[in-house]
C-alpha positions, 0 to 999 in steps of 0.5 A, a space after each residue: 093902697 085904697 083910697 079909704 086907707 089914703 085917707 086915713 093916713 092923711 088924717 093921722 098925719 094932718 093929726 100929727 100936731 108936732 109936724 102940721 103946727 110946727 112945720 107946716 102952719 108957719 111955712 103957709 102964714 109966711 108964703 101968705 105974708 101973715 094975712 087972710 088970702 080973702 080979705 086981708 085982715 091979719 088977727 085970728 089966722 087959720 090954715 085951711 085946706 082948699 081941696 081935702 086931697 087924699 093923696 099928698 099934703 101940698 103946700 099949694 092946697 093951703 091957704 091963710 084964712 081968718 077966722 071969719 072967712 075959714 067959717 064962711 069957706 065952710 058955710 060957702 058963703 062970700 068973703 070978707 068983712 
């Protein structure tokens, strides 16, 4: 299988909402104790995918972010807040 194909799995399958938002979602929010991994806060929580990896959908690429940092994760900018 191609990289590109690798790919595209791994976007259906993070698509997949029955499967990422049931069984993925609160196994993170659990292992980080319900709270933001950069500045602790514990309201409006994402799960966000540190590296994008093609190849496998690990628990360890996954961390909890509130929304404010998830955004400055994007943007590259300093945490906290």
């Amino acid at each position: 299988m191609s990289s590109t194909q690798k790919a595209a799995e791994y976007r259906k399958l993070i698509r997949k909402t029955d499967f990422y938002e049931v069984f993925v979602v609160p196994l993170v929010l659990i292992r980080d104790g319900h709270k933001c991994v950069k500045c602790k806060s514990e309201k409006n929580l994402d799960v966000h995918h540190k590296h994008y990896n093609h190849d496998k959908l690990s628990l360890n690429d996954l961390i909890t972010l509130c929304r404010k940092c998830h955004k400055k994760e994007h943007r590259g900018a300093p945490h906290g807040k």
